[in-house]
C-alpha positions in Angstrom: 47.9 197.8 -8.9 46.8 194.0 -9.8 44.1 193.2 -7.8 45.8 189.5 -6.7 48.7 191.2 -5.0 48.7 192.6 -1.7 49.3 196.3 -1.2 53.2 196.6 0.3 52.2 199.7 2.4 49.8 197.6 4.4 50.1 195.0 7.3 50.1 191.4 6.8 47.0 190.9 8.4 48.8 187.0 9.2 51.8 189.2 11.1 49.2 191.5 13.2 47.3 188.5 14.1 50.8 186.6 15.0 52.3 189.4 17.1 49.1 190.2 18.7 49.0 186.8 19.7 52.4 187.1 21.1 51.9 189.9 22.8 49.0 188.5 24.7 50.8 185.5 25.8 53.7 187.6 27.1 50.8 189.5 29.1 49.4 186.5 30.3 52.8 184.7 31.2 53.8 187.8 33.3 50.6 187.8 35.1 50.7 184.2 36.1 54.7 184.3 37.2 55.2 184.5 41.1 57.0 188.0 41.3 58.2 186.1 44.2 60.7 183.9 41.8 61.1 185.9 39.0 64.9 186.4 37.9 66.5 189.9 38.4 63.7 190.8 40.6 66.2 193.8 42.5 67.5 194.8 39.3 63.7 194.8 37.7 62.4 196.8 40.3 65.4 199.5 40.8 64.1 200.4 36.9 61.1 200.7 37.9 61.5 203.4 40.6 63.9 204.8 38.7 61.8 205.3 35.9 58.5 206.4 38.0 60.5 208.4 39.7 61.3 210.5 36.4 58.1 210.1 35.6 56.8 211.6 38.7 59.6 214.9 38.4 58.2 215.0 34.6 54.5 215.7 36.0 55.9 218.1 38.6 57.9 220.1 36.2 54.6 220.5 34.1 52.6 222.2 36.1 51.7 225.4 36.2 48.9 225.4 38.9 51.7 227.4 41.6 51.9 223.7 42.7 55.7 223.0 41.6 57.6 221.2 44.4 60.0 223.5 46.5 63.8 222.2 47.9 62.0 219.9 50.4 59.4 218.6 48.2 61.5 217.6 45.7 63.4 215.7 48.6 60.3 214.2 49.6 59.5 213.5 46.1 62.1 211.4 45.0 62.5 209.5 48.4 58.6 208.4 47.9 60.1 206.4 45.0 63.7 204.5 46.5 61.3 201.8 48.4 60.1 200.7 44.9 63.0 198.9 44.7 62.2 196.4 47.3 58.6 196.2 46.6 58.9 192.6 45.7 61.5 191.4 48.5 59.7 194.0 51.7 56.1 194.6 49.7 54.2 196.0 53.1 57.6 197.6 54.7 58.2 199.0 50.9 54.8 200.5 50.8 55.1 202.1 54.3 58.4 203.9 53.3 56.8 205.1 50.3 53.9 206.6 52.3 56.1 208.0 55.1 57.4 211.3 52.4 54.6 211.2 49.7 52.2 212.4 53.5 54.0 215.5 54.2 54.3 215.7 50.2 50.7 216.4 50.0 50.1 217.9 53.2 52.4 220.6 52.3 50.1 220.7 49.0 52.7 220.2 46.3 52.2 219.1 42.9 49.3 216.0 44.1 49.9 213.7 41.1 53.8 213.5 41.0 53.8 210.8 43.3 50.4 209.1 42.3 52.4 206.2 40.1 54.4 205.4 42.9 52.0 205.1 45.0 49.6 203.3 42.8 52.7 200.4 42.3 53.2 200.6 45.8 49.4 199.2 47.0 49.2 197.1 43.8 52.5 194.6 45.1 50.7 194.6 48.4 47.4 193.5 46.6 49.1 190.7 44.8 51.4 189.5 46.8 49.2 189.5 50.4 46.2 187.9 51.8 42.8 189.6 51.1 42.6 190.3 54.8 45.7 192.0 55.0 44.7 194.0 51.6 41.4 195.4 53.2 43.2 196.7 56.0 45.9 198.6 54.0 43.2 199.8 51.6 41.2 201.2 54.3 44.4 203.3 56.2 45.3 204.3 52.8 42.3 205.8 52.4 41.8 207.0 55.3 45.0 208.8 55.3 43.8 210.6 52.0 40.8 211.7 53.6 42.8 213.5 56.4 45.1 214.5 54.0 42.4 215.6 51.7 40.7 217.3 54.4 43.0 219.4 55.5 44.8 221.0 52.5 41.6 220.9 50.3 38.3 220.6 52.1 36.4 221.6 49.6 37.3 219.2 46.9 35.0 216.0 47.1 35.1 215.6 43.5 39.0 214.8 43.9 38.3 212.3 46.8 36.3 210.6 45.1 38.5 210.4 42.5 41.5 209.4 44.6 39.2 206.5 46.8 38.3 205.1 43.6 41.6 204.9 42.6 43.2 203.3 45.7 39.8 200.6 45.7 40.2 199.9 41.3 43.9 199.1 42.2 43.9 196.6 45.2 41.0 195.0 43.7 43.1 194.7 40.3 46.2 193.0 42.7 43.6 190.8 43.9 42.4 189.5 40.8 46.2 189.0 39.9 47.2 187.1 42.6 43.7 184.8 42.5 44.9 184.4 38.7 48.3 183.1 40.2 46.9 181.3 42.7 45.0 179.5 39.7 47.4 179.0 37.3 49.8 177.5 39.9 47.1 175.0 40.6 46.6 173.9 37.3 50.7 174.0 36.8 50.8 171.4 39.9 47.6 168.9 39.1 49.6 168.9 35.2 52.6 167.8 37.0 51.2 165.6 39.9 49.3 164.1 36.6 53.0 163.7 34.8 54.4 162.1 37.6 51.5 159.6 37.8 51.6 158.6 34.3 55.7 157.8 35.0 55.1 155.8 37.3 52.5 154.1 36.0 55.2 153.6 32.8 57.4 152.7 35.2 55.2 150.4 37.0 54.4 148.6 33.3 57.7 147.9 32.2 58.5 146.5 35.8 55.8 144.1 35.2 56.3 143.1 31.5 60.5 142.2 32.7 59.4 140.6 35.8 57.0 138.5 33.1 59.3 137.9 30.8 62.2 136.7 33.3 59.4 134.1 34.6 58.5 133.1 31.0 62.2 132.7 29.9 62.6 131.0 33.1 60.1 128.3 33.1 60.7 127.6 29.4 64.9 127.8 30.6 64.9 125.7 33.5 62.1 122.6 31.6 64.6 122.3 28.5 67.9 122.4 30.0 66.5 119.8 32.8 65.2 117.7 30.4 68.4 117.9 28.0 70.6 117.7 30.9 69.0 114.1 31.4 68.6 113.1 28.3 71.9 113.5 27.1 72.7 111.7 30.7 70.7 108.9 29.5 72.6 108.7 26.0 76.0 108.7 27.7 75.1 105.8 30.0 73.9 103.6 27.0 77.5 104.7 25.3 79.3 103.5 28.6 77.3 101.0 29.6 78.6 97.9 27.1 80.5 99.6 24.4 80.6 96.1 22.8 76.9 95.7 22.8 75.9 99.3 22.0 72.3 99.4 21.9 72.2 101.9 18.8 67.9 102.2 19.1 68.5 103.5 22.8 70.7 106.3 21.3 69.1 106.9 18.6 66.1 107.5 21.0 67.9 109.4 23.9 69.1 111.7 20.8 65.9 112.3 19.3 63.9 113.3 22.4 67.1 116.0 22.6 66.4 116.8 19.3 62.9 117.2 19.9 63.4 119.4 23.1 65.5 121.8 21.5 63.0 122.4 18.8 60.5 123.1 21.2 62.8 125.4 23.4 63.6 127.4 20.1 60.2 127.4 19.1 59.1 129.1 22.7 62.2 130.6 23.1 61.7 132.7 19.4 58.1 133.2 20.3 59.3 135.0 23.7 61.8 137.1 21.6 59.0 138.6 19.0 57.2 139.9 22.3 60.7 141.9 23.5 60.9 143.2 19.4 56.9 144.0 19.4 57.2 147.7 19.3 52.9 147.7 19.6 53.5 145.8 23.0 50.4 143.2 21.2 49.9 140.7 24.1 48.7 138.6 20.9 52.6 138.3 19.4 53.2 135.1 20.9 50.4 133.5 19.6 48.2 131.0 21.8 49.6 130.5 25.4 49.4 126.5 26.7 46.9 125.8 29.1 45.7 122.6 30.2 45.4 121.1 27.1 49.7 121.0 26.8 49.7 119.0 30.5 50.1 115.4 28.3 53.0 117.0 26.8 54.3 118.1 29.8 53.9 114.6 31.4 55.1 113.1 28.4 58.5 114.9 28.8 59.1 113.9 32.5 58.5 110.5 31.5 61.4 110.8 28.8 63.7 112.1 31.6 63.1 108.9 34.0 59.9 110.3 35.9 57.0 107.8 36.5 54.3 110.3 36.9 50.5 109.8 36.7 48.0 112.7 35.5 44.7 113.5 36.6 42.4 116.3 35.0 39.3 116.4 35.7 37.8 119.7 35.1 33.8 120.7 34.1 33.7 123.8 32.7 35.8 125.6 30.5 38.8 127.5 32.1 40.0 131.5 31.5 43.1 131.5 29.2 44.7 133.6 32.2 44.2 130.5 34.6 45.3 127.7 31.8 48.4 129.5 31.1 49.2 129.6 35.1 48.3 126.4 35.9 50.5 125.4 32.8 53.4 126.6 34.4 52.8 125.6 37.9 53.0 122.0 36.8 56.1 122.7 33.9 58.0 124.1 37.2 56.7 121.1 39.4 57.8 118.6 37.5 61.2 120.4 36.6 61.9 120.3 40.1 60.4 116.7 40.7 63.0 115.5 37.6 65.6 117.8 39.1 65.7 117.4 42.5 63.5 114.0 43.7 66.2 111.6 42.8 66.9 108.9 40.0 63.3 107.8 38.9 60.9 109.8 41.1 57.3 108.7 41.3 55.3 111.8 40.7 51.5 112.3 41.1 50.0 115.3 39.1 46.3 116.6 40.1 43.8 118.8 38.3 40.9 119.5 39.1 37.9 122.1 40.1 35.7 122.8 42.9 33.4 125.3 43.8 34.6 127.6 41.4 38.5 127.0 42.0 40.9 125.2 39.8 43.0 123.4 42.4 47.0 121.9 41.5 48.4 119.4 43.4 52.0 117.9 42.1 53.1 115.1 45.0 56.5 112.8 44.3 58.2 110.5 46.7 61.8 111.9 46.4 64.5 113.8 48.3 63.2 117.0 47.6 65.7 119.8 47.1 68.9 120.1 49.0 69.0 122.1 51.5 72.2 123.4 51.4 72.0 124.5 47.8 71.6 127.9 45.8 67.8 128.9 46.0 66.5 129.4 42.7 63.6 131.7 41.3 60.9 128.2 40.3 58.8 128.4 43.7 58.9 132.5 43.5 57.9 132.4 39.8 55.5 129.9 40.7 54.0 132.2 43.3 53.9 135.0 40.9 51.7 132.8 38.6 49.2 132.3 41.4 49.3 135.5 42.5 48.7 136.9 38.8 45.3 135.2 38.5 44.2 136.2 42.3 45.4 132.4 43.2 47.5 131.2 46.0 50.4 128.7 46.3 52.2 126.3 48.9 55.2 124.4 48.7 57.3 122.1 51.5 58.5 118.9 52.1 55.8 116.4 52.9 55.4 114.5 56.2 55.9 111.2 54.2 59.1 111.7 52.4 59.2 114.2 49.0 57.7 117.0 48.0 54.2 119.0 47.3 53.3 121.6 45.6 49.8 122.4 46.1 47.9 126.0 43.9 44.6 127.3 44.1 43.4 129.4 41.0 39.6 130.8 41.2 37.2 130.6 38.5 35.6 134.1 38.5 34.6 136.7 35.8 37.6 138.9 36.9 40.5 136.0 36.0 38.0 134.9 32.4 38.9 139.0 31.9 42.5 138.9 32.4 44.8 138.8 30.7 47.9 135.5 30.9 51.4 136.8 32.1 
């Protein structure tokens, strides 16, 4: 035989190694099950007497001792083992009707092991499926039945009592050490699944916050460029109606290229916000630098193109979190949007920034109508909450006692917003 080939009359030693493995899984996965749920647990159990029950005529039939059970102890015999069938449905009732024959069985000192399996799966259900309290107390009528028993059919056999206690004690304790096992294994079972469930929801949870982001993104950058377009191309078609004889061509030719100019920077933003949605590595980097305060001239410089006479103020010491730019960014993007919007033809509009005591505050004022009242709410002063709220900030909108508008945000300067991240 060549040495590099395996003998075929002998194991795989990769087979024994797999099935014991199996094998000791199925062990395990029956030990941990709640007999309480298992499928075909009726059916299951009627096998089981059935099949202890022939094992318990087998041993009777054996015996040669004189001990072989008469008409009535056979009768006694196979009723210890019907109950069996219910030991999983009735466990204590089951185990009582199994010790009502298998008494008189021994008492009237037939064959003493015939019934012993029935018996011993009898007390074992109890075990495992009952409180340790409740065990104890079965254990110790149990046994003290089989000493009365024992006593009077065979006082002089201690050697078999001992034997028999033993027995009784090795098998509740062996139930009880079952059902602790369940008990365990269930609790590990339910701190896996109460993990599961957290980790949904905490799934959940982040992909209810990146679209509630991205609907305030594509709204702020929405709502600027089509406000400013929609004024601009106003603007053009008033110079076209105005004097068609003297057409000022430079004033269109502007009016155009500021809607030119928009649209390229709506695309550009607009592209940007689209990588993030196809970013499969969910990179907060994909969109590149957010604005912060350094983009408020450009904002300004927009609202001025759309008819707004608006004056800027920043004055701000110390360098501010990225988080806190990019909110305050689009606190005064939605401001004015609603200032060109809302406040009338050429609203005058004050703009604010500045910090104190370790809070960037916002203040965007204009002298116009305001919105009207009667109108569809829109989403700017939630999104412009949301903003606040993101960086720990607040934020307060209304009509001002003097005619117009304010819209007035507080955005604190601490370690946690330098930290976080901008939505």
């Amino acid at each position: 035989m060549d040495a590099g080939r395996p003998d075929p009359g002998s194991a795989d030693p990769r087979k024994s190694r797999t099935g014991n493995s199996r094998t000791r899984d199925g062990v395990i996965t029956a030990l941990s099950r709640d007999p309480l749920t298992r499928p075909h647990a009726f059916r299951n159990d009627a096998v089981l007497a059935a099949c202890t029950a022939a094992l318990g005529v087998a041993l009777a039939l054996l015996t040669d001792d004189g001990r072989r059970p008469d008409a009535l102890g056979w009768v006694l015999l196979l009723a210890a083992h019907v109950p069996l069938a219910w030991r999983r449905k009735r466990p204590l009732p089951a185990l009582l009707a199994a010790l009502a024959p298998v008494v008189p069985y021994h008492a009237l000192d037939n064959h003493h092991g015939a019934p012993v399996a029935a018996t011993v799966v009898a007390l074992y259900t109890v075990a495992a499926t009952g409180t340790p309290r409740r065990t104890l107390l079965i254990g110790t009528v149990v046994i003290g039945t089989t000493l009365t028993v024992n006593a009077l059919t065979n006082p002089d056999g201690f050697t078999e009592l001992v034997r028999i206690t033993g027995w009784v004690v090795a098998v509740l304790f062996l139930g009880l050490d079952v059902r602790y096992y369940r008990q365990y294994v269930a609790a590990i079972v339910e701190r896996a699944e109460r993990a599961e469930r957290t980790r949904e929801e905490e799934a959940r949870r982040r992909v209810a916050e990146e679209r509630l982001r991205m609907a305030r993104d594509l709204h702020d950058l929405l709502a600027h460029s089509i406000t400013l377009i929609g004024l601009q191309t106003s603007v053009a078609a008033h110079v076209l109606a105005a004097d068609p004889d003297r057409l000022d061509r430079a004033a269109v030719a502007k009016a155009l290229d500021d809607i030119a100019g928009t649209c390229r920077t709506a695309r550009g933003e607009l592209r940007a916000t689209l990588e993030v949605l196809r970013d499969s590595g969910g990179t907060e980097d994909a969109r590149g630098p957010l604005a912060g305060l350094d983009g408020l001239p450009d904002l300004v410089e927009a609202a001025r193109l759309a008819g707004a006479r608006v004056e800027h103020r920043v004055r701000v010491a110390e360098p501010v979190p990225p988080a806190v730019g990019a909110a305050a960014y689009r606190v005064v993007q939605e401001a004015l949007t609603n200032a060109v919007r809302h406040a009338g033809p050429k609203p005058a509009v004050r703009v604010d920034v500045s910090d104190r005591d370790g809070v960037l505050h916002i203040g965007v004022t204009d002298d116009g109508t305001g919105p009207d009242p009667g109108g569809t709410p829109g989403f700017g002063l939630v999104g412009m909450r949301e903003r606040a709220r993101s960086v720990g900030g607040t934020l307060e909108a209304g009509p001002r006692e003097a005619g117009g508008f304010r819209v007035t945000a507080a955005l604190p300067l601490t370690d946690a917003t330098r930290k976080g991240r901008a939505r």
